[in-house]
VEXPADREN-930861 format. One line per field, with one value per residue (C-alpha): x, y, z; residue number from 1. Coordinates in steps of 0.02 Angstrom, whole numbers. Example, Ala and Ser with C-alpha at 12.3 -4.5 7.8 and 13.67 -1.06 7.14 Angstrom:
// residues 2
u = 615	684 .
v = -225	-53 .
w = 390	357 .
resi = 1	2 .
//
This chain:
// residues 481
u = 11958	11795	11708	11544	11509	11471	11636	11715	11681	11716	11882	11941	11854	11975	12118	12076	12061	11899	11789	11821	11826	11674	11541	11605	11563	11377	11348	11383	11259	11136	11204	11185	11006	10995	11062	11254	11309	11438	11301	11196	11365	11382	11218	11228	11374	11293	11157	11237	11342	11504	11550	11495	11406	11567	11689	11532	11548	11738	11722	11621	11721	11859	11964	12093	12181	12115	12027	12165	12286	12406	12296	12145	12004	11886	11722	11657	11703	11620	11690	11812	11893	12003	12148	12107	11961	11921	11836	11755	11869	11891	12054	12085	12177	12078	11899	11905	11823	11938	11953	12070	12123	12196	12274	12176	12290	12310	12436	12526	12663	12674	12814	12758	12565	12642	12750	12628	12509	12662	12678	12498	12505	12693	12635	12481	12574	12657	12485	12417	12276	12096	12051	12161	12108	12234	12332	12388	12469	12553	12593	12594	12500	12509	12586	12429	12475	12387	12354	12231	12183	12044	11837	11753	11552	11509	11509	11621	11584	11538	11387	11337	11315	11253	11110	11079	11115	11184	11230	11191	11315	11332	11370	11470	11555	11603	11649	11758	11856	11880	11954	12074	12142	12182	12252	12353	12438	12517	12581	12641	12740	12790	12677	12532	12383	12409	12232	12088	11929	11782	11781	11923	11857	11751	11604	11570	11385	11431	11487	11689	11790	11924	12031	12104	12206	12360	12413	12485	12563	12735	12850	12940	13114	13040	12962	13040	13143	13104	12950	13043	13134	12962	12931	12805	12656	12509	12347	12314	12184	12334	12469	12348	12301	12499	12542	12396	12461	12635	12691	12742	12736	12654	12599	12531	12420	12353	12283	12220	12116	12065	12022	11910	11826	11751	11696	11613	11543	11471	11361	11321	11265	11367	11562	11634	11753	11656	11667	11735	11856	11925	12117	12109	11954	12036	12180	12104	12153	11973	11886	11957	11943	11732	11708	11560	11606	11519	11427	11365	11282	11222	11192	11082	11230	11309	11438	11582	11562	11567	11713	11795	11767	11810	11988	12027	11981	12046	12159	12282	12408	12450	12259	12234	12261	12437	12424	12280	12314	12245	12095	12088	12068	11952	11832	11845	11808	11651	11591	11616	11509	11366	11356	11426	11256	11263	11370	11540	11647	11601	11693	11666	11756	11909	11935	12107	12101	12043	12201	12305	12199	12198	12061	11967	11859	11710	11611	11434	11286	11157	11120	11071	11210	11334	11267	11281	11460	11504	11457	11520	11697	11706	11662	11819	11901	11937	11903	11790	11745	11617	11601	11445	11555	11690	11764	11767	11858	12006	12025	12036	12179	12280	12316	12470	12429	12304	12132	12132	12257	12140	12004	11844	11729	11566	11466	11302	11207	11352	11380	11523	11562	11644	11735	11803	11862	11956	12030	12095	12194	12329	12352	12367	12519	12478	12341	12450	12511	12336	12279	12085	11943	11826	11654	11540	11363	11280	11202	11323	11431	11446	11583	11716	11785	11790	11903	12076	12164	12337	12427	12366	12209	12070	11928	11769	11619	11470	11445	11614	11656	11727	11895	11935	11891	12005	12136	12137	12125	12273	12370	12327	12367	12524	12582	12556	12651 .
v = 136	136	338	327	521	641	736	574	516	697	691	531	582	757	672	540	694	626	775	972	1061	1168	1023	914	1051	1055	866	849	1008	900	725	857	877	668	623	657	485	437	342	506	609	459	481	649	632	501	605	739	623	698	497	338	191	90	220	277	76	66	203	181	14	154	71	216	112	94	239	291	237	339	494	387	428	242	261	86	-86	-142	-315	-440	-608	-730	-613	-437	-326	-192	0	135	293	473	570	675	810	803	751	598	427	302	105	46	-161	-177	-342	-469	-444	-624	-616	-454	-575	-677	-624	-736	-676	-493	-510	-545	-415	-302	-363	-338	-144	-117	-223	-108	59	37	-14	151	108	133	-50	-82	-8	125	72	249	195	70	54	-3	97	26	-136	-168	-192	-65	-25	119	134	186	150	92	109	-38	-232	-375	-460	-611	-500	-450	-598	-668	-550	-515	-673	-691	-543	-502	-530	-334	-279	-435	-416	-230	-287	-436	-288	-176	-306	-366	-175	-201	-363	-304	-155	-268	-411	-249	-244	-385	-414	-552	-568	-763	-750	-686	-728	-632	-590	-490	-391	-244	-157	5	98	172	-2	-6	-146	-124	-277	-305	-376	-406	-500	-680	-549	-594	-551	-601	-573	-420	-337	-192	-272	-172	-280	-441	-441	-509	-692	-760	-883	-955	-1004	-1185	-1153	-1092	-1232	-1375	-1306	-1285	-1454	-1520	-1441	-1493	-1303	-1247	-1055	-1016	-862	-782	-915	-969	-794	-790	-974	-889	-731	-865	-936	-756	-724	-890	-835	-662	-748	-897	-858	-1005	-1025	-1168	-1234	-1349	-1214	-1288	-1211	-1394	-1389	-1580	-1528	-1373	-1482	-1614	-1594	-1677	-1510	-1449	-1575	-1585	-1406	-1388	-1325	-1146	-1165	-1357	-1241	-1099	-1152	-975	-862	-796	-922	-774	-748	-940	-944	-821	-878	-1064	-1029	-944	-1094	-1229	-1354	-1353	-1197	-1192	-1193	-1063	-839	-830	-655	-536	-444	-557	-582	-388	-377	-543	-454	-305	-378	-470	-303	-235	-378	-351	-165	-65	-137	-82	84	-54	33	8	-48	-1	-145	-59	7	34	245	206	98	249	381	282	281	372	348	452	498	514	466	493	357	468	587	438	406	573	589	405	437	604	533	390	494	603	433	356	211	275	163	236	228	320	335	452	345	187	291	347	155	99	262	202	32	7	-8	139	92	247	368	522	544	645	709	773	915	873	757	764	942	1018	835	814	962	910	735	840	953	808	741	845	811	644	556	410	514	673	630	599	689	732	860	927	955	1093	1077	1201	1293	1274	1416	1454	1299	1364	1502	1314	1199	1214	1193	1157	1074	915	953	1080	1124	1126	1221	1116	1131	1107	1111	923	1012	1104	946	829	952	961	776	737	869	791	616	657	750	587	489 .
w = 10263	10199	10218	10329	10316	10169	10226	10208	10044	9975	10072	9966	9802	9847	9870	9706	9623	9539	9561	9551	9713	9660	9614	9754	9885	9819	9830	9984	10037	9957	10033	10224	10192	10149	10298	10279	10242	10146	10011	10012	9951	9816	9744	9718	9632	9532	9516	9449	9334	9420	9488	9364	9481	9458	9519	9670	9700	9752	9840	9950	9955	10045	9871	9808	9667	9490	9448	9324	9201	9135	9059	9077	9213	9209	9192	9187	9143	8948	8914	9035	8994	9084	9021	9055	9089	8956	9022	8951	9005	8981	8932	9074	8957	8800	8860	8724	8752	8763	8807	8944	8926	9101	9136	9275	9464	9472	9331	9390	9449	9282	9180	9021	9039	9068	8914	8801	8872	8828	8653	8625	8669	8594	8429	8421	8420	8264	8156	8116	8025	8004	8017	8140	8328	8372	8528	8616	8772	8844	9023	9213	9344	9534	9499	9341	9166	9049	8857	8822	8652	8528	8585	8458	8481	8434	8450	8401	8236	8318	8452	8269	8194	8362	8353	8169	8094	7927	7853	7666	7555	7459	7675	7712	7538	7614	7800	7718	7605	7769	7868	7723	7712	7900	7865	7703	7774	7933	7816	7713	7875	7907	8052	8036	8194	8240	8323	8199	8249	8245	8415	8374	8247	8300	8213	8234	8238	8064	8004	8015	8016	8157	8176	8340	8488	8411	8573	8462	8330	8247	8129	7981	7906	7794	7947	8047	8149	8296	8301	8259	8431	8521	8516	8388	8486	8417	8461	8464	8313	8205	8275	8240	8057	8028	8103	7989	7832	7844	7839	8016	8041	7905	7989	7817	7730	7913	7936	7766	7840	7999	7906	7797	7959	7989	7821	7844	7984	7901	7771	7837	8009	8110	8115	7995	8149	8304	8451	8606	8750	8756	8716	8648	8545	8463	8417	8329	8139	8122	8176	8018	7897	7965	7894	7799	7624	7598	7457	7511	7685	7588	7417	7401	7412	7267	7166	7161	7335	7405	7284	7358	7526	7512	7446	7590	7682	7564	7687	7552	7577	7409	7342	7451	7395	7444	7485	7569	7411	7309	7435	7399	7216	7210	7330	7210	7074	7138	7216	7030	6982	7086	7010	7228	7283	7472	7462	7394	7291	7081	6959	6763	6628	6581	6399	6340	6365	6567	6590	6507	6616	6771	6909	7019	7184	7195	7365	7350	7429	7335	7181	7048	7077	7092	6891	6851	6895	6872	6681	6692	6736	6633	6456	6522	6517	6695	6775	6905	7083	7184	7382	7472	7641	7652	7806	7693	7540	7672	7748	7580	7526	7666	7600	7460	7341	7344	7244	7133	7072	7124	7256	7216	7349	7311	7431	7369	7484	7609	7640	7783	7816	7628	7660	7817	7728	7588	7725	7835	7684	7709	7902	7885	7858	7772	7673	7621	7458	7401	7251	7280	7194	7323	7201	7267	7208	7092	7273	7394	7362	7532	7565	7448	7588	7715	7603	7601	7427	7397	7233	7267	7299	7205	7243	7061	7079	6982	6825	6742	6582	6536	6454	6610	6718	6624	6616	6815	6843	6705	6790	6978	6917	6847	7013	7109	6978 .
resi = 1	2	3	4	5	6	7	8	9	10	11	12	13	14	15	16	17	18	19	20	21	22	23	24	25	26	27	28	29	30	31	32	33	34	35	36	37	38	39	40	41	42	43	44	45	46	47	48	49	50	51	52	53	54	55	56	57	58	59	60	61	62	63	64	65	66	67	68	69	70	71	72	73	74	75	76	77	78	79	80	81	82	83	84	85	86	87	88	89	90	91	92	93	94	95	96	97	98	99	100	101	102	103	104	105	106	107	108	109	110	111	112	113	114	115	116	117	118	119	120	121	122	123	124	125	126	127	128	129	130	131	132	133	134	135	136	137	138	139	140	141	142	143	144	145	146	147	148	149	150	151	152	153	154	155	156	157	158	159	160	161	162	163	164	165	166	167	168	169	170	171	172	173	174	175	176	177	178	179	180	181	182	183	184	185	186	187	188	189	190	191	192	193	194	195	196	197	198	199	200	201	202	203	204	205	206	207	208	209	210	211	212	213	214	215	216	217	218	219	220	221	222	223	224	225	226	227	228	229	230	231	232	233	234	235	236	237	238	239	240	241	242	243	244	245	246	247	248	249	250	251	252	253	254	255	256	257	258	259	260	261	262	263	264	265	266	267	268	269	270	271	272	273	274	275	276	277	278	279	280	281	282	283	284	285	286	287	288	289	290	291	292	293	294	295	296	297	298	299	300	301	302	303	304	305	306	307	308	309	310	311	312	313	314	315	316	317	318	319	320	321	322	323	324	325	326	327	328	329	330	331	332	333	334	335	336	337	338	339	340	341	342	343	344	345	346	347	348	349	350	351	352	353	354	355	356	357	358	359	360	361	362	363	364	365	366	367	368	369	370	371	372	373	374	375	376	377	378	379	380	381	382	383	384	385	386	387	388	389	390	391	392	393	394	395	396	397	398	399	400	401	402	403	404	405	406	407	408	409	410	411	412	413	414	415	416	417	418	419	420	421	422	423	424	425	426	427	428	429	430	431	432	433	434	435	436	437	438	439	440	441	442	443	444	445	446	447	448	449	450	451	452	453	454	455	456	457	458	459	460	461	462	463	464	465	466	467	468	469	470	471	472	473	474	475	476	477	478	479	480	481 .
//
C-alpha cells in the first residue's frame, strides 16, 4: 500500500528499518508543519540525507523489497545492463561503500542466466587481488540474485577513453602493466576471464587498473579444482577468434588477443574490432582479419610500444606472447626504456654485481629524491625500479613472480601515508613475506614511534651510512631467499 500521511511513510521506513527511531521522529515534525503528507516526510528525509531519492522513490511507491542485500543498505543505482543492475550501497555493519550487481527479475526464474550470475560472484571470491575487484558476497535476497563486492570510484576504461581520448603512452604503458598483474595472478590459477573488454576494466580516481566481471571465467586442468567444477562459456568474440585460429578453447592466448584489443584501445583512441551488438556481425572471422595493424593507425606512437601491442593481437596463436608473463616483462622492459616517465616503475641495465645483489622497488614521489636514492642504491649494488605510488608498488608485490627482492618506502614527500604502506605489509596475506625498509627523512623524526618493525621489515633514519645500509638490505634479501 502506498503511505499517504507523514505517519505513514515513517511507519514503513520503521518497519524497513531504513532510518533510526530518533531522526525519523524529527522529519516527520518537520513533514507536520509541511502539510503532513507522506512526500513532505520524504523530503525531509532527503533533506536531511537520512533517505537517498531512489530509496524516497519506492517508497513512496508503498515498495518494501530491495532496499537490502545481504549486509548491504542500497543507496542508488550507478550502472544497469540487459543482465543486471549495479548500486552504490552502504555496509550496514561497517559503514563502507560498497557496489551491489543484483540480477534483472525477469531472469529470477532462469536457471542457466542464474548459474552464470552464480559463477560470476563464486569465481570472484577466490581472486584476491588488487587488480582484480574484490567480490565479498554472494547471495539471494527475496527471490533476486546478488553479488556485493568492492566500489571502485571511478569509470570503465572504455567511459575513459570515451571522454579523454587516446591516452599517452608512459600512463597507458602503466594501465596496460596493472591489468596484466590482474590477468597474471588468475592464469597463475588456473582461471582465465573469457570476456575482457574494456568495459570490464575499471579505473579508479587515483588511476588503478581493476579488472572485472569474471561472469565467462573458466578453468584449466592446473587450476583449483574447486573452481573447475563450473562450466567454461565464451563470448561469441572469443568462439569466433578460436574457430578462426584453428585452436578451440584456447582460453589463455585468446585473453592475451582480447587483452590486446584494450591496449589498442588505450593508445589509439578507437577499438581495433568493428563494434556491433549483431550476433552474425561479431562472428564473422572477417571482423578480425579487417583490424587495422597498430602501428599502420598510429604511426606516431612509440615502435616498442606498437610492438608490444600488435603481438598480442597477431591472428596467429603461436606469433602471439604465450603467456601474460611475457606480456609482463616486455612492458617492463619498454617502461625501463622510456627512463619510469609517468610515475612507471625504472629500470637500470644490469651489471653482473646487481644480478648477484638482486633488486629493489623504491617509493617516492618526488624526482630528485627518486635520483638521489636511485643512485644511492645502485652504487650499494642493486638493481633498483622506482614507482611514485605506493598502491601501484603493492599490486605489483602481489603478483609471482614478485618484481623485486626488497621493497623500500621513503617518508619524504609522502609522509604518514608511507608509513601506513610499510605497516599494512604485515597484515596482508599475500604481502607478509615481503622484505621492505621504511626510510624516514632527515626531519621527520616524529614517524619512527608510528611504524611497526619486525625481521622483515626495518625501519632507516636518513642519512645512512652506505656500510650499514647494505648490510641491512643483504641481510633482508637473504631472509626472503
Amino acid at each position: 500500500m502506498k503511505p499517504v500521511t507523514a505517519d505513514d511513510l515513517a511507519h514503513l521506513v520503521g518497519d524497513l528499518d531504513l532510518v533510526a527511531a530518533g531522526p525519523l521522529a524529527d522529519a516527520v515534525s518537520e513533514a507536520e508543519a509541511d502539510g503532513g503528507s507522506a512526500e513532505a516526510c520524504g523530503r525531509a528525509l532527503v533533506r536531511r540525507e537520512l533517505l537517498t531519492g531512489f530509496q524516497l522513490e519506492r517508497l513512496l511507491r508503498g515498495e518494501r523489497r530491495g532496499y537490502f542485500f545481504g549486509r548491504a543498505k542500497l543507496l542508488y543505482q550507478i550502472g544497469s545492463g540487459s543482465f543486471a543492475r549495479v548500486y552504490r550501497a552502504i555496509h550496514r555493519d561497517s559503514g563502507g561503500i560498497l557496489a551491489v550487481k543484483v540480477l534483472r527479475s525477469r531472469y529470477a526464474n532462469d536457471p542457466e542466466k542464474c548459474k552464470s550470475f552464480r559463477h560470476e560472484g563464486t569465481m570472484g571470491q577466490m581472486l584476491r587481488h588488487p587488480n582484480i575487484v574484490a567480490i565479498d558476497d554472494v547471495g539471494e535476497e527475496a527471490g533476486s540474485s546478488y553479488i556485493t563486492m568492492e566500489f571502485v570510484e571511478g569509470q570503465t576504461l572504455r567511459e575513459l577513453v570515451r571522454i579523454r581520448g587516446a591516452v599517452e603512452p608512459d600512463t597507458a604503458l602503466d594501465l596496460i602493466s596493472q591489468m596484466t598483474a590482474g590477468l597474471e595472478y588468475a592464469h597463475r590459477r588456473g582461471v582465465t576471464h573469457r570476456d575482457l573488454k574494456a568495459s570490464n576494466v575499471l579505473i579508479s580516481s587515483t588511476g588503478q587498473a581493476k579488472l572485472v566481471d569474471f561472469g565467462l571465467a573458466g578453468v584449466d586442468d592446473s587450476g583449483d579444482q574447486s573452481l573447475a567444477r563450473l562450466d567454461q562459456p565464451r563470448t561469441i568474440d572469443y568462439a569466433t577468434l578460436e574457430k578462426l585460429t584453428g585452436m578451440k578453447n584456447d582460453a589463455v592466448r585468446s585473453d592475451i588477443y582480447f587483452l590486446g584489443t584494450v591496449a589498442y584501445l588505450l593508445v589509439a583512441g578507437t577499438t581495433p574490432l568493428a563494434e556491433t551488438r549483431d550476433r552474425n556481425e561479431r562472428s564473422n572471422p572477417r571482423r578480425f582479419e579487417a583490424v587495422v595493424p597498430l602501428a599502420k593507425r598510429c604511426p606516431e606512437l612509440p615502435r616498442d610500444l606498437t610492438d608490444l601491442i600488435g603481438r598480442m593481437m597477431r591472428l596467429d596463436p603461436l606469433e602471439r606472447w604465450q603467456t601474460v608473463s611475457d606480456i609482463r616483462r616486455r612492458v617492463e622492459s619498454v617502461q625501463a626504456s622510456r627512463h619510469g616517465g609517468g610515475g612507471s616503475a625504472v629500470a637500470a641495465e644490469m651489471t653482473a654485481e646487481q644480478i648477484r645483489k638482486g633488486t629493489v622497488m623504491l617509493v617516492e614521489s618526488s624526482e630528485k629524491a627518486q635520483q638521489v636514492l636511485r643512485d644511492f642504491l645502485g652504487k650499494l649494488g642493486y638493481r633498483v625500479l622506482v614507482t611514485q605510488s605506493p598502491q601501484r608498488a603493492l599490486s605489483r608485490f602481489a603478483t609471482t613472480p614478485p618484481p623485486a627482492d626488497c621493497l623500500i618506502v621513503s617518508t619524504r614527500s609522502l609522509g604518514e601515508e608511507a608509513v601506513q604502506v610499510f605497516n599494512g605489509l604485515a597484515c596482508d596475506d599475500q604481502l607478509a613475506d615481503v622484505p621492505a625498509v621504511l626510510l624516514l627523512g632527515s626531519k621527520q623524526k616524529g614517524l619512527h614511534s608510528l611504524a611497526r618493525a619486525d625481521d622483515r621489515r626495518r625501519v632507516v633514519q636518513m642519512p645512512v651510512p652506505a656500510e650499514t645500509m647494505s648490510a641491512l638490505l643483504a641481510e633482508l634479501v637473504g631472509v626472503r631467499s
